[in-house]
NUFI-491374 format. One record per atom (N, C-alpha, C, CB): residue in three letters; x, y, z. Coordinates in steps of 0.001 Angstrom, whole numbers, plus 500000, padded with zeros to 6 digits. Glycine has a CB too. Example, Ala and Ser with C-alpha at 12.3 -4.5 7.8 and 13.67 -1.06 7.14 Angstrom:
BEGIN
Ala513190494310507800/Ala512300495500507800/Ala513200496700507800/Ala511308495527509046/Ser512850497750507080/Ser513670498940507140/Ser512900500030507870/Ser514084499402505725/
This chain:
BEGIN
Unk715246309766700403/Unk714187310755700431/Unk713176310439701539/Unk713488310822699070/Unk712919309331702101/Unk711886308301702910/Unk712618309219704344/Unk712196306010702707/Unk713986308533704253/Unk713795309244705744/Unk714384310404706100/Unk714229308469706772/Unk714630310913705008/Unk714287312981704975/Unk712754313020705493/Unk714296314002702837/Unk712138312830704946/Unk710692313060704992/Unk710359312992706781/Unk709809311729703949/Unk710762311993706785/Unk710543310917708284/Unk710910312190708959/Unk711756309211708704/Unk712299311942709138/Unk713060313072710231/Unk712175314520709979/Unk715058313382709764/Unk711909315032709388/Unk711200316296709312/Unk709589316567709839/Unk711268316577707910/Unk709288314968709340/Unk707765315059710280/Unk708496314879712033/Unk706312313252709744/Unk709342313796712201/Unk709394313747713595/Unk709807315068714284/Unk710293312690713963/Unk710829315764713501/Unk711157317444714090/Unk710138317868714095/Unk712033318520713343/Unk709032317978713462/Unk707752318856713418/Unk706957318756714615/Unk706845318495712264/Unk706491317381714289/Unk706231316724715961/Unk706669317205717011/Unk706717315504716247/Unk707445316931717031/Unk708464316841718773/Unk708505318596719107/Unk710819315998718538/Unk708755319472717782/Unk708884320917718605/Unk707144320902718846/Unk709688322598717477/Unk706307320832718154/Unk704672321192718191/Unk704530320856719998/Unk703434319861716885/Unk704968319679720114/Unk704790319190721858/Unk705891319949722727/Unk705113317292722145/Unk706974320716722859/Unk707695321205723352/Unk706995322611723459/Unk708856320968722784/Unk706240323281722950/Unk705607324563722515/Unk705739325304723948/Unk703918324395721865/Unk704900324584724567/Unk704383325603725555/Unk705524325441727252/Unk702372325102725827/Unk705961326157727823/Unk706747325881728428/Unk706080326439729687/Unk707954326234727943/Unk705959325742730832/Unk706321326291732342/Unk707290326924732527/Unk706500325446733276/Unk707410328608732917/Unk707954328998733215/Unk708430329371734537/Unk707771329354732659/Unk706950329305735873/Unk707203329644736729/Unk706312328758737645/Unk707206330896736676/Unk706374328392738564/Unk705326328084739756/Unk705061326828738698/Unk703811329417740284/Unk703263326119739748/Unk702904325136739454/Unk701332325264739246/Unk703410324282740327/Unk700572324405738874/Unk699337324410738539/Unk698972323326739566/Unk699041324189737012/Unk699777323311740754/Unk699021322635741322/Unk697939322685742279/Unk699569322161741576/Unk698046323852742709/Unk697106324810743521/Unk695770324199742801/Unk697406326712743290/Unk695832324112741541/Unk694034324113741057/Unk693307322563741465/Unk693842324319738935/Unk694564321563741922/Unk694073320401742675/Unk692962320368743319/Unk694816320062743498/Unk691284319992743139/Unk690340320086744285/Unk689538321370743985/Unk691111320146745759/Unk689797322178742690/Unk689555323824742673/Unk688699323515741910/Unk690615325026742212/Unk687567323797741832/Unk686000323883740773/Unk686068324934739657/Unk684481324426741739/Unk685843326116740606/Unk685774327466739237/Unk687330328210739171/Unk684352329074739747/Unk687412328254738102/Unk688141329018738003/Unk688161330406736871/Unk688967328223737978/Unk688720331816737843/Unk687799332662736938/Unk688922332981735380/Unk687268334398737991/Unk688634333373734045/Unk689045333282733306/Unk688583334635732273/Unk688891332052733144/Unk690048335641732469/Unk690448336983731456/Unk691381336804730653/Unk690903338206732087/Unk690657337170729282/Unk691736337280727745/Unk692149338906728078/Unk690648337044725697/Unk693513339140727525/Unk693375340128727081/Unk694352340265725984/Unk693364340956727996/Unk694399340983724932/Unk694637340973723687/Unk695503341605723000/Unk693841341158723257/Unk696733341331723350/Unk697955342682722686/Unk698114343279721495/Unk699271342339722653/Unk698237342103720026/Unk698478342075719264/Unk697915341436718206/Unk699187342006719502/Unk696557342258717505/Unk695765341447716645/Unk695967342063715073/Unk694155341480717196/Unk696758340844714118/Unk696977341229712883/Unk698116342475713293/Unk695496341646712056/Unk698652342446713777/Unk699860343903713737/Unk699338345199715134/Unk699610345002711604/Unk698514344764715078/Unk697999346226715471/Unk697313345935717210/Unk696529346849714082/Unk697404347250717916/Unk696733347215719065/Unk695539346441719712/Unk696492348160719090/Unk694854345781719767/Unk693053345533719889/Unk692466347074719519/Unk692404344989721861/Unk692598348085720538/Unk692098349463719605/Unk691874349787718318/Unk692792350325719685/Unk693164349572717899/Unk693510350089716371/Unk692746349396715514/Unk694996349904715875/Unk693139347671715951/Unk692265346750715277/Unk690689347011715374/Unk692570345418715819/Unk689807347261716433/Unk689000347061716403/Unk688000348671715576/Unk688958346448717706/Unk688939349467715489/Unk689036350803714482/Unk688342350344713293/Unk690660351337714038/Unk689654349288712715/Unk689784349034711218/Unk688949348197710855/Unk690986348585710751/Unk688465346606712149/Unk687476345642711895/Unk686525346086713001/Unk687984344077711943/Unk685364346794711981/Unk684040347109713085/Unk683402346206713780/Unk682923347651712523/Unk682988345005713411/Unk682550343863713751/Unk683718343534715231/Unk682590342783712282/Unk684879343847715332/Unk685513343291716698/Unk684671343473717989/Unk686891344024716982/Unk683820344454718185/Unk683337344555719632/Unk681939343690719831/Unk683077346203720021/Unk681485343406718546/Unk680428342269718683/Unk680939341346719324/Unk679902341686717506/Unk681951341088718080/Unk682491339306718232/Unk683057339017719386/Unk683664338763717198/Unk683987340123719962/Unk685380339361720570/Unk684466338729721714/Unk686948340523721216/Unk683221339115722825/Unk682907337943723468/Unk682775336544722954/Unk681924338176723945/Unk682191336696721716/Unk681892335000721062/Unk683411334244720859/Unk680989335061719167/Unk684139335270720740/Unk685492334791720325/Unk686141334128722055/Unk686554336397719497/Unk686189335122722747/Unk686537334564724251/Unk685069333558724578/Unk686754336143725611/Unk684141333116724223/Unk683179332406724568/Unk683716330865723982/Unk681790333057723993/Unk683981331005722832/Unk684822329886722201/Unk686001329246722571/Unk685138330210721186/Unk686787330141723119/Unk688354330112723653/Unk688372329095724884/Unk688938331764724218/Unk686935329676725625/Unk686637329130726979/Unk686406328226726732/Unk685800329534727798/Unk685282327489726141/Unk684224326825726051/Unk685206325092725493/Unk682967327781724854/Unk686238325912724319/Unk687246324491724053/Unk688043324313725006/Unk688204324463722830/Unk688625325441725760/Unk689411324748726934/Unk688958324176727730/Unk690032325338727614/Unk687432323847728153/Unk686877323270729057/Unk686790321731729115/Unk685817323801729069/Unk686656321509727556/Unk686327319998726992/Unk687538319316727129/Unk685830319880725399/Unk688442319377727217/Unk689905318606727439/Unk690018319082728738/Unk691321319003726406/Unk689765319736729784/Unk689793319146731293/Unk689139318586732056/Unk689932319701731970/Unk687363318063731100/Unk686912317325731672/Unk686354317469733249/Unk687685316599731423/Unk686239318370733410/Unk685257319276734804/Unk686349319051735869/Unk683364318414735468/Unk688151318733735646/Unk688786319142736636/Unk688898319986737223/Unk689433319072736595/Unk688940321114736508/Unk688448322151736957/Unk687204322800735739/Unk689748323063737305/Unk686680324326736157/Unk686110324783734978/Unk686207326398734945/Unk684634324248734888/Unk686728326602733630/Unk687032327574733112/Unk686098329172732944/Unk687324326951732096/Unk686018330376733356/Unk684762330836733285/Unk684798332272733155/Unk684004330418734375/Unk683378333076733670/Unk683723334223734203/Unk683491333858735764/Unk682888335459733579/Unk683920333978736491/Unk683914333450738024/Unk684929334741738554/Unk684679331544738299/Unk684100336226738839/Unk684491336983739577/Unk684934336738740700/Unk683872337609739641/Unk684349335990741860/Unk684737335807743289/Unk685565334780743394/Unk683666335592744187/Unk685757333861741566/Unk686524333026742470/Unk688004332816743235/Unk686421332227741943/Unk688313331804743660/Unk689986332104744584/Unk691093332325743524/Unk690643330525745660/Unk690845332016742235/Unk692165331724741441/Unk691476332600740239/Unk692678329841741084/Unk692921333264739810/Unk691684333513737845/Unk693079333430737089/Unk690432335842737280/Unk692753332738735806/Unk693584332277734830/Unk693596333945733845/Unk692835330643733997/Unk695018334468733781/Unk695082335178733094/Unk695457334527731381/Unk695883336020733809/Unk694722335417730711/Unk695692334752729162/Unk695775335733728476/Unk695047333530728066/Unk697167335983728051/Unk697315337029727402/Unk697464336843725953/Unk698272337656727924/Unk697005337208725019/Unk697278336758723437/Unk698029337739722817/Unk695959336566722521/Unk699499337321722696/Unk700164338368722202/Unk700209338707720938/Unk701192338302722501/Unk699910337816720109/Unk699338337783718598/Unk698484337197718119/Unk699982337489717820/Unk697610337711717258/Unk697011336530716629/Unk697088337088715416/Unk695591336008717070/Unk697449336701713885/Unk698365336292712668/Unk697263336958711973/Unk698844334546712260/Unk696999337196710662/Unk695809337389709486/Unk695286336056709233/Unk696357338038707972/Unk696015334734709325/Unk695239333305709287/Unk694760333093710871/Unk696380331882708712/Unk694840334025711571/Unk694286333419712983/Unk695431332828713474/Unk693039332295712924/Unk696070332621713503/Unk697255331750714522/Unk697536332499715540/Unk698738331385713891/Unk697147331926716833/Unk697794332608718458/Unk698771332190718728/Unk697132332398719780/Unk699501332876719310/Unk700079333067720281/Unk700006333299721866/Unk700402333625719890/Unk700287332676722849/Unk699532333387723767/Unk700184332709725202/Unk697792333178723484/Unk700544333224726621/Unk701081333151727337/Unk699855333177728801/Unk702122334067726996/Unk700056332006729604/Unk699072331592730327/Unk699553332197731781/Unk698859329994730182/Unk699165332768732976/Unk699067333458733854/Unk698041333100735288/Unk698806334487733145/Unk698710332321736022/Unk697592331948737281/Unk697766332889738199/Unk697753330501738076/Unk696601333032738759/Unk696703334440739743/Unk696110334199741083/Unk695844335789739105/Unk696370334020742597/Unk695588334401743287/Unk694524335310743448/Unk696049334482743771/Unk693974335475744619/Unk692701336124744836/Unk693610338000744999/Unk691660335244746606/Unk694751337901745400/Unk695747338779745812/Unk696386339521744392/Unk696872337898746711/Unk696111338726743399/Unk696967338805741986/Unk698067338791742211/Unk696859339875741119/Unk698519337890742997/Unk700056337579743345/Unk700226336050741930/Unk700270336928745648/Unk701189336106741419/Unk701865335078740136/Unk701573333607740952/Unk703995335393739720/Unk700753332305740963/Unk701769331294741278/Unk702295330354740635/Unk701511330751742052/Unk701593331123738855/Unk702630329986737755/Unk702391330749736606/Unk702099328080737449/Unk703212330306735971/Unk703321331142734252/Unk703674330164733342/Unk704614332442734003/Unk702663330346732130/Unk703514329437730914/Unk703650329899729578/Unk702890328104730645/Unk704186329748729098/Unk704249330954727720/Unk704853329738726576/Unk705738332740728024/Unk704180330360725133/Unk704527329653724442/Unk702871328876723658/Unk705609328846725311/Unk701794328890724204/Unk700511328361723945/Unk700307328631722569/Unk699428328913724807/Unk700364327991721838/Unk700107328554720181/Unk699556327126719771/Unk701771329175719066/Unk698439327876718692/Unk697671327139717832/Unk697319327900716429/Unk696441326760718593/Unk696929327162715485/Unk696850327505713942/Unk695715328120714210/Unk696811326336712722/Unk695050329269712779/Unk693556329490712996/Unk693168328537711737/Unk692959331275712921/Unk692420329061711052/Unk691793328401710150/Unk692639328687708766/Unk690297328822710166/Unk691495327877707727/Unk692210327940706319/Unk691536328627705420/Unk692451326676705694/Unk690765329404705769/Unk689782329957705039/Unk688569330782705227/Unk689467329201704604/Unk687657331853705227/Unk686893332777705666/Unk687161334088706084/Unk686425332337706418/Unk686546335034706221/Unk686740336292706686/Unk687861336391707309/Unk685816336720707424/Unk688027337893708377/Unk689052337634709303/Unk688521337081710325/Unk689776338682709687/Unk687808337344710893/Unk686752336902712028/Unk686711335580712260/Unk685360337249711744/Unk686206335050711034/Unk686421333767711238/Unk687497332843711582/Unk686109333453710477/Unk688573333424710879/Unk689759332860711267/Unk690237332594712822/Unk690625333649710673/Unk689595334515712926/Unk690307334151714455/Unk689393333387715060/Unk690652335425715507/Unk688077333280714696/Unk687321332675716139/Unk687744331170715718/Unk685249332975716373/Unk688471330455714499/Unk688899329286714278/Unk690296329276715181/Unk689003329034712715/Unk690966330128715502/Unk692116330069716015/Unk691576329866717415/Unk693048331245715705/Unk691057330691717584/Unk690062330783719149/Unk690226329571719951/Unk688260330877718912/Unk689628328290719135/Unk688881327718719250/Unk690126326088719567/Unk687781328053718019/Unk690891326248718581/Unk692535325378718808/Unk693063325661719677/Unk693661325493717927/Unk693456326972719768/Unk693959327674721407/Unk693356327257722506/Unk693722329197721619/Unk692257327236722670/Unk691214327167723843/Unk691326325786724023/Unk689624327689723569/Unk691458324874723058/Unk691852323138723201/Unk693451322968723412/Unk691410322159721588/Unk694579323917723515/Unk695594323142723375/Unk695791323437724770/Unk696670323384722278/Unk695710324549725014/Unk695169325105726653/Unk694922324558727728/Unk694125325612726752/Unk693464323933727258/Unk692837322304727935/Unk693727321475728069/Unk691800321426727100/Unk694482321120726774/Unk694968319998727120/Unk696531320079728084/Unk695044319275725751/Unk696814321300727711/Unk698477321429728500/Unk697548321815730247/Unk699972323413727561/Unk696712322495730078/Unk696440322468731881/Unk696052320771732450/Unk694721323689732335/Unk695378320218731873/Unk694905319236732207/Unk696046318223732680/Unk694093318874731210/Unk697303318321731609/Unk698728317647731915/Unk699215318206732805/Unk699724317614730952/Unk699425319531733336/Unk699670320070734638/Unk699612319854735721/Unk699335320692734805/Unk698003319864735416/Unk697106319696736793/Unk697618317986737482/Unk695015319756736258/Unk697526317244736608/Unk697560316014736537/Unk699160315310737108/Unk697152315774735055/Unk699756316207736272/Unk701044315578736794/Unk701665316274738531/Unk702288315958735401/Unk700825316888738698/Unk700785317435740054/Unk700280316685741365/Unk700026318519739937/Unk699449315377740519/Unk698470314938741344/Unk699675314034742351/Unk697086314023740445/
């Protein structure tokens, strides 16, 4: 039973770190890069459109900045001012992120997108997922999901960036 257990945490493990995959290009461009500018946009929240959703949960057009304020704000802390994450209209690069779901417990989904100044692709990674929370409104959840996302983010760019060096 010991090492049933075992083997099932280590499978758990090992896919949780496999998650997010490079699909295209490199993150190495952001080598030496300060700002970088940074757009959510939101496919699939609880089932439904962002529209639809934000129909059914009135509170969405308050929140969703605090929610992308959060998203940002944790991805920043695990890169450690390698680069920094933002609204940075002019700058040379902007990190697209697209969230293709996020769950009724908050859990994202979500696929990462580097863009020149041109919006030409020069890397893609898909696969970025984090839990939301265990408890509270919906809102809360997601801005708990927000908030894991925005750190796992950090931490897979930061390994990027890094292993580029």
């Amino acid at each position: 039973m010991k090492k049933l257990v075992l083997l099932l945490f280590t499978l758990i493990c090992s896919l949780s770190t496999m998650a997010q995959k490079l699909e295209q290009g490199s993150f190495a461009v952001l080598n030496g890069v300060k700002l970088v500018n940074t757009e959510m946009e939101f496919v699939s929240v609880h089932g439904m459109s962002e529209a639809d959703f934000s129909e059914y949960e009135k509170d969405w057009k308050e929140d969703k900045p605090q929610i992308v304020d959060f998203f940002i704000t944790r991805a920043n802390i695990p890169l450690e001012g390698l680069v920094i994450l933002g609204s940075f209209p002019k700058a040379a690069y902007t990190l697209k992120v697209t969230v293709n779901a996020i769950s009724e417990k908050g859990n994202y989904d979500c696929d990462v997108t580097l863009l020149d100044a041109g919006r030409s692709v020069l890397a893609r990674l898909s696969g970025v997922c984090a839990k939301g929370g265990t408890w509270g409104t919906k809102l809360n959840l997601i801005k708990d999901g927000a908030r894991h996302t925005g750190k796992k983010l950090g931490e897979t760019l930061r390994a990027e960036i890094k292993k580029a060096k």
